[in-house]
C-alpha positions in Angstrom: -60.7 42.8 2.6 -57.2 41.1 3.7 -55.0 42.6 6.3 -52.3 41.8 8.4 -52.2 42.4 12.0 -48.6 41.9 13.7 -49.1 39.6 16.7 -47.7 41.0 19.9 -50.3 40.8 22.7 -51.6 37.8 24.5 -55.4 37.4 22.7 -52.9 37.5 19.1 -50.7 34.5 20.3 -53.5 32.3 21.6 -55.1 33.0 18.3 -52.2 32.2 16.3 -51.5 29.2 18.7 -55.4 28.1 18.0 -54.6 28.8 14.2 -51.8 26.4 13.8 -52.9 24.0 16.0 -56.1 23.6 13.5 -54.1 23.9 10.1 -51.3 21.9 11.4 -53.7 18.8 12.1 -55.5 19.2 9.0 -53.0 19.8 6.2 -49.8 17.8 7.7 -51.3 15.0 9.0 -51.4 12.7 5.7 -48.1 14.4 5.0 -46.0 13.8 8.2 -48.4 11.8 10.8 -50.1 12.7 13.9 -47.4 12.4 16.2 -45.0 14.4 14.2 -47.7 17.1 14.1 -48.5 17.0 17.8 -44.8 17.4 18.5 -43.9 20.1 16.4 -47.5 22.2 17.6 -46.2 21.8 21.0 -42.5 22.4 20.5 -42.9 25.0 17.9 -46.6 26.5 17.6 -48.1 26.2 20.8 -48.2 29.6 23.2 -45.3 29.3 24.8 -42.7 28.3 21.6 -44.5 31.6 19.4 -44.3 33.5 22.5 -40.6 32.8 23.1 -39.6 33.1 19.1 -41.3 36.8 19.7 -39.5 37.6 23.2 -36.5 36.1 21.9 -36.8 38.4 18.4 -36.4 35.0 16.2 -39.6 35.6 14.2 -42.2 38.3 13.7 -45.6 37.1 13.3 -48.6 38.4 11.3 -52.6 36.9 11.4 -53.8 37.8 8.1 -57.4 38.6 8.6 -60.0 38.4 6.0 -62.9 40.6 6.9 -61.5 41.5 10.1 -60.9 37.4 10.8 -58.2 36.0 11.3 -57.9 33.0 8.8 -54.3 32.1 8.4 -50.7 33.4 9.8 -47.1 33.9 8.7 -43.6 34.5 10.7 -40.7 35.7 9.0 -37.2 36.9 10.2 -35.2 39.6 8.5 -31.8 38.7 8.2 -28.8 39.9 6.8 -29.1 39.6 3.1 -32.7 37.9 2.8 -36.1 37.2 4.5 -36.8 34.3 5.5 -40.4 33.1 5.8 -41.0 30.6 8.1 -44.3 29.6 8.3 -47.3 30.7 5.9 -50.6 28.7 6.7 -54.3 29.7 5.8 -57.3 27.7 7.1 -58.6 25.2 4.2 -61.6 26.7 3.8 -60.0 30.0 2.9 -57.1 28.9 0.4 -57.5 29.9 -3.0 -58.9 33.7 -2.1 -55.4 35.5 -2.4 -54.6 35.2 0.7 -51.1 33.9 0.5 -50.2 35.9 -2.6 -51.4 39.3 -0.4 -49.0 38.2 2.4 -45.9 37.3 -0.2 -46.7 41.1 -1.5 -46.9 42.3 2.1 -43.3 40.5 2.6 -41.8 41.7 -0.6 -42.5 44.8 0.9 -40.7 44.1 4.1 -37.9 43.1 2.1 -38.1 46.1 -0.3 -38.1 48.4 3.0 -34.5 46.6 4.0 -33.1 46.8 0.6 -33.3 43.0 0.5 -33.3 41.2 -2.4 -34.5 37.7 -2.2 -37.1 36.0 0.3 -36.0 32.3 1.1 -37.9 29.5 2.7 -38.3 25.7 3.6 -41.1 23.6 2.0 -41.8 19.8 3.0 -40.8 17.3 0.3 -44.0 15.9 0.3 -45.9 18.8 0.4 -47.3 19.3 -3.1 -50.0 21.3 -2.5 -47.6 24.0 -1.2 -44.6 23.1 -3.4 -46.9 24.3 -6.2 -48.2 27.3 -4.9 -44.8 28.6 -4.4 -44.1 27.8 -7.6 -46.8 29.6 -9.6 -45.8 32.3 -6.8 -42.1 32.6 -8.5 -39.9 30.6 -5.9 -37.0 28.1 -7.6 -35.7 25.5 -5.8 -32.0 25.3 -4.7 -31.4 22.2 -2.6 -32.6 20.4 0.3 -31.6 20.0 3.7 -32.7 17.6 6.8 -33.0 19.1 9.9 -33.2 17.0 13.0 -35.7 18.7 15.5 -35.3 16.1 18.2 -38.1 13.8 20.0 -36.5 11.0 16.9 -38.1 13.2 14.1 -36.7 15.3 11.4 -38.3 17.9 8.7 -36.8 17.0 4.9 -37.5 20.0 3.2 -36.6 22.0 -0.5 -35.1 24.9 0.3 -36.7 27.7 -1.7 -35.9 31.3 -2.6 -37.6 34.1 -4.7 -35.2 36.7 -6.5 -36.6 40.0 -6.4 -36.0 43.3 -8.7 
């Protein structure tokens, strides 16, 4: 069984924290390097950055459990015409189970529930892997940007949106 739980205490951060920490090193590593990857975990997936993004009310973030364990996360902010979901991430061993596609459902729903139309996000260029998945999921490409995130490094990402009904 898949479920979401919304992360708001102190055990849910660490685990989310512990989550991307593992993913992170594993999936963007050959994408991005390991310094890159250490730099963004600490500046923007550790406990303190996903504790400030919740305190702050940037992003609201969700462990999706499989069987009561947690196995991957997303964050997502409503905004004014759109969600935006900012990070999705399962654990290896789990991909391919549904997982992401149960958590895109779960966010259509949130933007359904806003009377949102459309659900946007940023994809690295040299991400395949997830470029794909997004693709078979219904997201179009409609740009790119470059974002410098300091410490000399920058994220060069597709910017993708799904249209919904």
């Amino acid at each position: 069984m898949i479920d979401f739980l919304r992360v708001a205490t102190s055990d849910a951060i660490h685990k989310t924290a512990e989550l991307a920490a593992e993913i992170w090193r594993e999936h963007y590593q050959p994408i991005i390097g390991a310094a890159q990857v250490d730099y963004m975990i600490s500046n923007f997936q550790s406990v303190a950055a996903i504790t400030s993004q919740l305190d702050k009310g940037e992003l609201i973030y969700f462990l999706i459990r499989y069987d009561g364990i947690p196995e991957g996360y997303f964050a997502i902010s409503v905004r004014q015409d759109e969600v935006f979901l900012s990070k999705l991430y399962i654990r290896q061993a789990m991909r391919e189970r549904g997982l992401a596609r149960k958590a895109l459902d779960f966010i259509k729903g949130v933007a359904a529930e806003n009377c949102l139309k459309r659900i946007s996000l940023t994809v690295n260029r040299n991400n395949h892997l997830a470029l794909q998945s997004y693709e078979k999921l219904g997201f179009v490409s409609h740009g790119t940007a470059v974002t410098d995130i300091g410490g000399g490094y920058v994220m060069d990402d597709y910017l993708l949106a799904l249209q919904l009904k």
